[in-house]
C-alpha positions as CSV (number, residue, x, y, z in Angstrom):
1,X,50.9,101.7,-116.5
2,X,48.4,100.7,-113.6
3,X,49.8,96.6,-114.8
4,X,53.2,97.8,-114.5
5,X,52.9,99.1,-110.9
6,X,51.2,95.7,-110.0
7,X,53.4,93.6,-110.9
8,X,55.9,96.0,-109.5
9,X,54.5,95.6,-105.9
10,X,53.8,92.0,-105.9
11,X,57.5,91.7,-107.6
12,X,58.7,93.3,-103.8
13,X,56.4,91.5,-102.2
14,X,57.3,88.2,-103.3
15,X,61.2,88.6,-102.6
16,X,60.3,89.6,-99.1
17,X,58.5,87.1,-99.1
18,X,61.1,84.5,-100.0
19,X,63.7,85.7,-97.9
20,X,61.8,85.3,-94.5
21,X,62.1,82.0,-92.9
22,X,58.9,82.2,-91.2
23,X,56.7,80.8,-93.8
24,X,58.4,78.1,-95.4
25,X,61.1,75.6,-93.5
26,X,64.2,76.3,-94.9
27,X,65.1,72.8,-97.0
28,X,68.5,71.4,-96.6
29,X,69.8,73.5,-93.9
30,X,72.9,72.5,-92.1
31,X,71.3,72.5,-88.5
32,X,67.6,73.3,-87.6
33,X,68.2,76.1,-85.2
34,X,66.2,77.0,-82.6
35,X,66.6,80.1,-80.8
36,X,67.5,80.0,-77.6
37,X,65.7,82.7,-75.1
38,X,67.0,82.7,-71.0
39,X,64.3,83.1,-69.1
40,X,64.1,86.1,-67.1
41,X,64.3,84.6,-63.9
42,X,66.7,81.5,-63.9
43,X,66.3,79.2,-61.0
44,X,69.2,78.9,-58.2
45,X,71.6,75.9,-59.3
46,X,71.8,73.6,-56.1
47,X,75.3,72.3,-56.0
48,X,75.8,68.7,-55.2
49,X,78.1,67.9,-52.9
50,X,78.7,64.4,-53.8
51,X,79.6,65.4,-57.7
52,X,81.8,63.2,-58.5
53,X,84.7,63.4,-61.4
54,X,82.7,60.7,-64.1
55,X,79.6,63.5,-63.6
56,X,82.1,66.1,-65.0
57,X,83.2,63.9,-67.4
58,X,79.4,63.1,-68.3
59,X,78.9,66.6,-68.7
60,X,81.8,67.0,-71.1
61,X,80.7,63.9,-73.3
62,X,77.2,65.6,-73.6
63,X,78.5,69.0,-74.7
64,X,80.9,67.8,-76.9
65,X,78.2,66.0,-78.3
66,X,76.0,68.7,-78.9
67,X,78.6,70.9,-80.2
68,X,79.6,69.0,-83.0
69,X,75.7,68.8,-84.3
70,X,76.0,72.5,-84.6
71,X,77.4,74.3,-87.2
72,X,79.7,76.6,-86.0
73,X,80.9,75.3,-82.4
74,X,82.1,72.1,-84.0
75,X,86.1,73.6,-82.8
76,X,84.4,74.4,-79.0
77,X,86.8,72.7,-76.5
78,X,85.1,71.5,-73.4
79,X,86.4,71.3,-69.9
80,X,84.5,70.7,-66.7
81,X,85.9,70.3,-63.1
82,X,83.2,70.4,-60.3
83,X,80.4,71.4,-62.1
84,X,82.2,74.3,-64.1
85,X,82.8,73.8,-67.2
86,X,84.9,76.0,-69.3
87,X,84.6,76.8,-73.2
88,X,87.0,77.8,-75.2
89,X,88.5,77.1,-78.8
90,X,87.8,80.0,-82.0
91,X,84.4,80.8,-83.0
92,X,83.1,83.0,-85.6
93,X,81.0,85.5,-83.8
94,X,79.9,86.9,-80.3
95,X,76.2,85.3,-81.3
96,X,77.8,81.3,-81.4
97,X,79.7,82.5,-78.1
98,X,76.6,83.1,-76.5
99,X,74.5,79.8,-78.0
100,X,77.3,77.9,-76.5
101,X,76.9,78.9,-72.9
102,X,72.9,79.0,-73.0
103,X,73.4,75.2,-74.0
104,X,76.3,74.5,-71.8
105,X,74.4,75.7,-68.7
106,X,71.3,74.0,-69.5
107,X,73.2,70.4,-69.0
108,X,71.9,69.1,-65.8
109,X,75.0,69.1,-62.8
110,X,76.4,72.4,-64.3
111,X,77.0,74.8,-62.2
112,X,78.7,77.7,-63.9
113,X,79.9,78.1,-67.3
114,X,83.4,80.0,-68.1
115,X,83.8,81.0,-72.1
116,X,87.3,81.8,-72.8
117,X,86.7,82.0,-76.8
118,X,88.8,83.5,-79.5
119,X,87.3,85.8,-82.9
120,X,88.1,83.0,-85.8
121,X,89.0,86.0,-88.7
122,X,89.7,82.8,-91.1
123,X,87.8,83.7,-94.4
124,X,86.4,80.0,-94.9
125,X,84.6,79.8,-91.6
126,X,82.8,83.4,-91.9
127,X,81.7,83.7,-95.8
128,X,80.7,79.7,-95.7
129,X,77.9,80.9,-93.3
130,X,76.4,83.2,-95.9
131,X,76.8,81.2,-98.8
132,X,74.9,79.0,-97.4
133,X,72.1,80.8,-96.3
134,X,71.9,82.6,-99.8
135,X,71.6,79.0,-100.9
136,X,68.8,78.1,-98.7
137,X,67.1,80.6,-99.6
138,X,67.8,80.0,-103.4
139,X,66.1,76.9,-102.8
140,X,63.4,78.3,-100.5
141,X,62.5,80.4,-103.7
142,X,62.8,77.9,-106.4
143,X,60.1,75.6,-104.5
144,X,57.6,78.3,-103.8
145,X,57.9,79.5,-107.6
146,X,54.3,77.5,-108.3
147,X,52.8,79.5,-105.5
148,X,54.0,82.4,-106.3
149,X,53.1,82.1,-109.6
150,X,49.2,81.6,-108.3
151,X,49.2,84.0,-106.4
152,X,50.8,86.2,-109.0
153,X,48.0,85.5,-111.3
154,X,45.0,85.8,-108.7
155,X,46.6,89.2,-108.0
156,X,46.8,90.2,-111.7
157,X,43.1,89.2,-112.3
158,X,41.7,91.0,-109.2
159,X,43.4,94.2,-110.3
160,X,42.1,93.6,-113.9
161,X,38.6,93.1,-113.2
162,X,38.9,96.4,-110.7
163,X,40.3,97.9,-113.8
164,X,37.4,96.8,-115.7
165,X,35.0,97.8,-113.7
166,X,36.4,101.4,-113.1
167,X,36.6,101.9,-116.6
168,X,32.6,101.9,-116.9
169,X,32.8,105.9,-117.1
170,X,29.2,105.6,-118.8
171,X,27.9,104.3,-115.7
172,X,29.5,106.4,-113.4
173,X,28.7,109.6,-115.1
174,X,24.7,108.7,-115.1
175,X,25.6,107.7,-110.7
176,X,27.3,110.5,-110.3
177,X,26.1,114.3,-110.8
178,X,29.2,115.1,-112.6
179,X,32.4,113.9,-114.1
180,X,34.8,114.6,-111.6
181,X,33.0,112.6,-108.7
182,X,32.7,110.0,-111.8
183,X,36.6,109.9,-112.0
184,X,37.4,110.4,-108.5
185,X,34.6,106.9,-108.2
186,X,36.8,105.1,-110.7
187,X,40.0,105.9,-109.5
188,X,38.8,105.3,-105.7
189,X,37.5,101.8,-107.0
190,X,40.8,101.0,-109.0
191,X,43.1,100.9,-106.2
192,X,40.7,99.6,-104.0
193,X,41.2,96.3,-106.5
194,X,44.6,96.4,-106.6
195,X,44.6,96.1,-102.7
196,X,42.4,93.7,-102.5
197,X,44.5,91.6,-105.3
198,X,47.7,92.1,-103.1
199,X,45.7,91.3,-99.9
200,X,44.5,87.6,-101.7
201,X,47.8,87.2,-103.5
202,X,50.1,87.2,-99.6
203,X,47.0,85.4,-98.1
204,X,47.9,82.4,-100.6
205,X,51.1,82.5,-99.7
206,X,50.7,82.8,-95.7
207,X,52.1,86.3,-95.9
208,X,49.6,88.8,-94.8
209,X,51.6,90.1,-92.0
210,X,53.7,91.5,-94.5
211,X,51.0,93.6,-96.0
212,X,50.1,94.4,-92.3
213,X,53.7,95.6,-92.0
214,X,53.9,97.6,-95.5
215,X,50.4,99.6,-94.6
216,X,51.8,100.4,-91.4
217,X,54.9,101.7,-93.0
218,X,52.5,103.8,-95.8
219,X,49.8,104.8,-93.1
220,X,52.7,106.8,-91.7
221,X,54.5,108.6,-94.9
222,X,50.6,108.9,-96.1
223,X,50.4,111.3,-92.9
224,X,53.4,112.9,-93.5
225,X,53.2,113.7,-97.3
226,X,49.1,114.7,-95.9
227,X,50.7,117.5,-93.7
228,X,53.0,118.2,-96.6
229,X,50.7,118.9,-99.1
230,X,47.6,120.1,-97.3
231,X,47.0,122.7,-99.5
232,X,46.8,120.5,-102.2
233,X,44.1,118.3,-100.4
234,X,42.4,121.5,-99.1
235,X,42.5,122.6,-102.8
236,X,41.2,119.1,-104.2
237,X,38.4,118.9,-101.7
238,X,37.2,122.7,-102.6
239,X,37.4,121.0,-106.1
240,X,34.4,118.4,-105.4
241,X,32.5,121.0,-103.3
242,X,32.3,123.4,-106.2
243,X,31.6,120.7,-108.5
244,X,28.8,119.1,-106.5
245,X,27.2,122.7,-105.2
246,X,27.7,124.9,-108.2
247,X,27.9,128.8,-107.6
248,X,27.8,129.8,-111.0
249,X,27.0,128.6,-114.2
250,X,29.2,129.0,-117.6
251,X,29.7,132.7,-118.7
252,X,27.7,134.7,-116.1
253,X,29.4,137.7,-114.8
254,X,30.8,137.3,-111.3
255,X,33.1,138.8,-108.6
256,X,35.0,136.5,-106.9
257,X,36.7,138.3,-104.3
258,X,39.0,141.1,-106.1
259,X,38.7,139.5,-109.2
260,X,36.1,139.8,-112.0
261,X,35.0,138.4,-115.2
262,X,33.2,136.1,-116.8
263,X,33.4,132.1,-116.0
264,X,34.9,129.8,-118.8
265,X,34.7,126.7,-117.3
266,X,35.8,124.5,-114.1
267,X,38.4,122.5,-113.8
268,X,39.3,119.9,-111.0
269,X,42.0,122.2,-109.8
270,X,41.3,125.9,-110.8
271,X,38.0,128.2,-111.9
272,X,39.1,130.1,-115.4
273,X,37.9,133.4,-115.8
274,X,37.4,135.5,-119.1
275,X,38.1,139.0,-117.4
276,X,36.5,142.0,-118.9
277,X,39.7,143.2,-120.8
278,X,40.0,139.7,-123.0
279,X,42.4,138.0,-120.4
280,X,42.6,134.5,-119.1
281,X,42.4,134.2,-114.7
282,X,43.0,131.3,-113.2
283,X,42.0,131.4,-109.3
284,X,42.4,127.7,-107.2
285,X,39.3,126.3,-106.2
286,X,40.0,126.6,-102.6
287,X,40.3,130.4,-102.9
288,X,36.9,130.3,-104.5
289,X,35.6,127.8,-102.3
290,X,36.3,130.8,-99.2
291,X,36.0,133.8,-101.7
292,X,32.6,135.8,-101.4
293,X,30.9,135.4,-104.9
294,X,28.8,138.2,-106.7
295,X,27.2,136.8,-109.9
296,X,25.5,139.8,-111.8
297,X,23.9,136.7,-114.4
298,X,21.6,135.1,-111.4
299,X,19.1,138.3,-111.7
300,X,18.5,140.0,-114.8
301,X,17.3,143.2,-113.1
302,X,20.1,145.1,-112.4
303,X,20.2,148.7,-110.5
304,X,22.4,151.6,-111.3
305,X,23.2,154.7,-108.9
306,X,25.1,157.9,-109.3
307,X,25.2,160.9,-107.5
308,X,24.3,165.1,-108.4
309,X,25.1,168.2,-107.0
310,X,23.0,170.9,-107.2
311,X,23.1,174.9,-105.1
312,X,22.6,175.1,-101.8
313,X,20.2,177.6,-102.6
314,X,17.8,175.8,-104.6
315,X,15.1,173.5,-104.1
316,X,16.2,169.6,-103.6
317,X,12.4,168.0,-104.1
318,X,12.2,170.1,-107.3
319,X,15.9,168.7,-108.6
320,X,15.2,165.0,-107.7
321,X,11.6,165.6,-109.4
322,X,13.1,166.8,-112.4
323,X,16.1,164.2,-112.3
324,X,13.1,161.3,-111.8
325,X,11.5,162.6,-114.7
326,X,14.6,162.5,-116.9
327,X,15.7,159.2,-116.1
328,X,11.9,157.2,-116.5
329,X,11.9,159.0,-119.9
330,X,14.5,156.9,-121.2
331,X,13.4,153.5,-122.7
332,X,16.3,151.6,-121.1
333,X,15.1,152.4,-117.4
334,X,12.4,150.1,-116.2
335,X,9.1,151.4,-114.8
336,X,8.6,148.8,-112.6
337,X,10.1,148.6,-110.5
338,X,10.9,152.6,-110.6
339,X,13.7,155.3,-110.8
340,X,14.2,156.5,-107.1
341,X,16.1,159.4,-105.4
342,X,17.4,160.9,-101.9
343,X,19.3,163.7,-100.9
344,X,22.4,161.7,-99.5
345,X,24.2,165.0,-98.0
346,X,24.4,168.8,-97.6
347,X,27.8,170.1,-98.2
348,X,28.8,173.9,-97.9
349,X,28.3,175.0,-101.6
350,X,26.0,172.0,-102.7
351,X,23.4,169.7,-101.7
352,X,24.4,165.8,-103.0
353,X,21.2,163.8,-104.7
354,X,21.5,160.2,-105.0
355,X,19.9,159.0,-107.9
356,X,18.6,155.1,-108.5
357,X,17.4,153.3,-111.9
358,X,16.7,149.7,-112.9
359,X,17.1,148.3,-116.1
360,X,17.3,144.3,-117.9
361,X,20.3,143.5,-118.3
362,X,19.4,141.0,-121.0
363,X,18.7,144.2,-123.4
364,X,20.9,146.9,-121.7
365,X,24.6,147.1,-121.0
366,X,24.9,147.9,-117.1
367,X,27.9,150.9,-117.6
368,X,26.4,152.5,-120.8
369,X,22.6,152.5,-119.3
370,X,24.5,154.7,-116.1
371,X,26.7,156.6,-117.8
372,X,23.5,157.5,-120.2
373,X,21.4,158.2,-117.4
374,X,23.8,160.6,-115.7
375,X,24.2,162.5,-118.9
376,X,20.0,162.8,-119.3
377,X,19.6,164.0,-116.0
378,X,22.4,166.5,-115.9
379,X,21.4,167.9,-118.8
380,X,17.6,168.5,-117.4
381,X,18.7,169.7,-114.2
382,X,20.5,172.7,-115.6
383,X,17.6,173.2,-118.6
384,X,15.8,173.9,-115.6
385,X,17.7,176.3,-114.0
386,X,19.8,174.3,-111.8
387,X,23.0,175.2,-110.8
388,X,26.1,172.4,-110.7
389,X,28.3,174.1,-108.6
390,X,32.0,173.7,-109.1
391,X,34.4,173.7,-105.7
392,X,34.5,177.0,-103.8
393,X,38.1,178.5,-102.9
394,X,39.3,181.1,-100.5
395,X,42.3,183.4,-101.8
396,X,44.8,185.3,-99.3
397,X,47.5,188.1,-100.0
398,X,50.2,188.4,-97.7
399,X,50.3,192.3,-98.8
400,X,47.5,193.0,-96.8
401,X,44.6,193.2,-99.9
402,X,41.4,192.3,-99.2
403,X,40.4,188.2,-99.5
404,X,38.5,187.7,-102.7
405,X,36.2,184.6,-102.2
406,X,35.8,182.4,-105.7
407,X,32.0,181.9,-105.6
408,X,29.8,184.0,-107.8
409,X,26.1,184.4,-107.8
410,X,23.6,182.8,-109.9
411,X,23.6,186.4,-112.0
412,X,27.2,186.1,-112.7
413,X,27.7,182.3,-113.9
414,X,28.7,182.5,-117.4
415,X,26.1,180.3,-119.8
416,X,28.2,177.3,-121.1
417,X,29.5,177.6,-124.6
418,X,28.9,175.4,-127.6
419,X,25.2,173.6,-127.9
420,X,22.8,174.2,-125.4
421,X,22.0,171.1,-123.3
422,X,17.9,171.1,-125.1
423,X,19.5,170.8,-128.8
424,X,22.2,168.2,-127.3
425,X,19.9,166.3,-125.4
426,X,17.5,165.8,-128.5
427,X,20.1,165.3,-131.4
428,X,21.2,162.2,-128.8
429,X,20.8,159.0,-129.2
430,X,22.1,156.6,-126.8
431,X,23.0,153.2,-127.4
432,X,22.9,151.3,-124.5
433,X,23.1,147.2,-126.2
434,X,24.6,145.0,-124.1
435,X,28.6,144.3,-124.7
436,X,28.5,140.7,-125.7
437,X,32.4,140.8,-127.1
438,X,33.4,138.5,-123.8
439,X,30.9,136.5,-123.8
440,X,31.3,136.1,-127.4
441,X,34.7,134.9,-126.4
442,X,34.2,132.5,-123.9
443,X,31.7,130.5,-126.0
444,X,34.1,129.9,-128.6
445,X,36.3,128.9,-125.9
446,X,33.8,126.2,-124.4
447,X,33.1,125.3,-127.8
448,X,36.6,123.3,-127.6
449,X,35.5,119.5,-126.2
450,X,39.0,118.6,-125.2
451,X,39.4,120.1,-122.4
452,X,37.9,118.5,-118.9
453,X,34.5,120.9,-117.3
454,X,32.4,120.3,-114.3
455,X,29.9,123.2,-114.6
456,X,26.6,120.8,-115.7
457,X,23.5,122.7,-116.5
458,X,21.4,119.8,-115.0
459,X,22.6,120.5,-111.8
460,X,21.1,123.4,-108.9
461,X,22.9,126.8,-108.7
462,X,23.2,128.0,-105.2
């Protein structure tokens, strides 16, 4: 494919080449024209007043000289009377009409010219023209076919030996700290040959404005399909950040803005996720690139929190001592460092306690060491004595009865039915193993090798 495009370009390149008349003289052509510029400011004729009648016939002579060496004004008829000479006759285009008079009043002892010329529509005189020049530069092309054909073949072997030398992946994955720079190295040095190939290829044939001409024309659609697709870019270069400062290795638990999960891999142009419910996320690199990251993996020490409300009436420092010493009696909770607690607010029926634990999340599942802990500490509060008071409501009649508030005193709260919270507590066990069902997952999904990953263990995690 990369051969094909080469040969492609220089294919262009050449018949652009060929059809210019600026590097090669066109061979056999009918008359060597050279064009004819007036200069922007033309000197003032001085007429001679002792012009004579064989001057104007001198003139005539000359021009009708000139004119038939010219293909095209061969038909010009020539009059000159005084100094002014008159053209007329057919010609084939307004661009003959004008050579004619820029020649006429170059003729020394001219002293105006007069075109009276007439559009010859005759088919001979305006397809000859053409034919001819196709056959010029027929010809043109037929010469320059062994130079061509060089440069052809110093193009072709540049590109090659770029081609070569990009396809070194071994090397470039030992330079480079991970595959994608590897590939984006190759690539980079691929068309950097093939340029270079071109570049040699029109030098040979005295063409390098050419390729001056065609990167001018690419430098500006390159802008304009750049502020087209700037996403894309902004999404590529996201892509080689990540891949060079990694923010999480393979299968650690992360947030990435809104979204959570476990990381499967990533890929040059998205980060896969193995959400907690056994789904596939894909989320482009530049969003992660701006997201704010939480990885839960980086630290296996992980701390829990849930709140308690007990009476108003009773004593907060004895709750959050008895809620302490229910949660550091469970083997999941670590003792160092150790299970904490505050009163986080005082509500009209309740006071709230804020309870903290820590726990390894390399031997304990974050949700069911909480949700274990709430239940032990729940339970111990209201073994000893503690109320866990339910919300308070205020009734009115309209008929005029007296309001009967909802609360009831300590005396008059019923005792829960079913086990007592002592006999459930101890018949308990709690299994708090981690979940490793995901994970599980996502290993057997990295285990596939056909499919492209820049997370590398070798390199730093920010």
């Amino acid at each position: 494919m990369l051969l094909y495009r080469l040969l492609l370009i220089i294919g262009f390149l050449a018949i652009a080449f060929c059809g210019s008349t600026t590097v090669f003289p066109r061979l056999g052509a009918v008359d060597a024209q050279v064009p004819v510029t007036e200069p922007a400011d033309e000197p003032e004729i001085v007429i001679d007043p002792g012009a004579s009648g064989r001057d104007d016939n001198a003139i005539a002579e000359r021009l009708r000289g000139i004119f038939q060496e010219i293909s095209g004004l061969e038909s010009v008829v020539v009059a000159v009377d005084a100094g002014v000479v008159s053209l007329s006759g057919s010609i084939a285009d307004d661009a003959l009409a004008e050579r004619a008079k820029a020649i006429a009043q170059r003729v020394s002892g001219v002293v105006t010219v007069e075109t009276q010329f007439e559009r010859d529509l005759s088919v001979g005189r305006n397809v000859e023209p053409v034919v001819d020049k196709f056959g010029v530069s027929l010809q043109n092309f037929l010469s320059a076919l062994p130079l061509l054909g060089i440069a052809f073949l110093v193009a072709i072997f540049v590109g090659l030996l770029g081609h070569f030398i990009a396809s070194r992946m071994s090397f470039w994955e030992r330079v480079t700290p991970n595959i994608f720079l590897a590939e984006l190295i190759s690539g980079t040095i691929r068309v950097m040959f093939i340029l270079v190939g071109i570049f040699i290829g029109l030098d040979i044939l005295n063409a390098t404005a050419l390729l001056g001409a065609v990167l001018g024309g690419a430098g500006v659609i390159g802008l304009a399909v750049g502020f087209a697709l700037r996403d894309t870019v902004d999404n590529y270069m996201s892509s080689i950040m990540l891949s060079i400062r990694q923010p999480f290795r393979a299968n650690d638990h992360v947030v990435i803005g809104a979204q959570e999960g476990r990381v499967v891999r990533l890929t040059s142009r998205a980060t896969i996720l193995m959400t907690l419910d056994g789904n596939h996320l894909r989320i482009p690199n530049a969003s992660v690139f701006k997201a704010e990251i939480l990885n839960y993996s980086r630290n296996p020490q992980r701390r829990f929190s849930f709140e308690l409300g007990v009476d108003a009436d009773d004593d907060p420092a004895a709750a959050i001592e008895t809620g302490l010493q229910a949660i550091n009696g469970q083997d999941f909770v670590l003792n160092d460092p150790e299970a904490t607690a505050e009163i986080r607010e005082v509500g009209d029926s309740n006071i709230v306690i804020a309870f903290h634990g820590w726990i390894d999340q390399r031997d304990s599942d974050f949700n069911k060491a909480r949700g274990a802990a709430i239940r032990v500490t729940k339970y111990a509060l209201e073994e000893s004595g503690f109320a866990l008071p339910e919300p308070i409501y205020r009734l009115r009649f309209d008929n005029g009865l007296p309001s009967v508030t909802g609360n009831l005193s300590k005396d008059d709260r019923r005792e829960p039915t079913g086990a007592s919270p002592i006999k459930a507590k101890a018949e308990t066990a709690f299994d708090v193993s981690p979940e490793d069902h995901v994970e599980k997952l996502v290993d057997s999904e990295r285990s596939d090798q056909g499919t492209d990953d820049l997370l590398n263990n070798q390199q730093p995690v920010e």
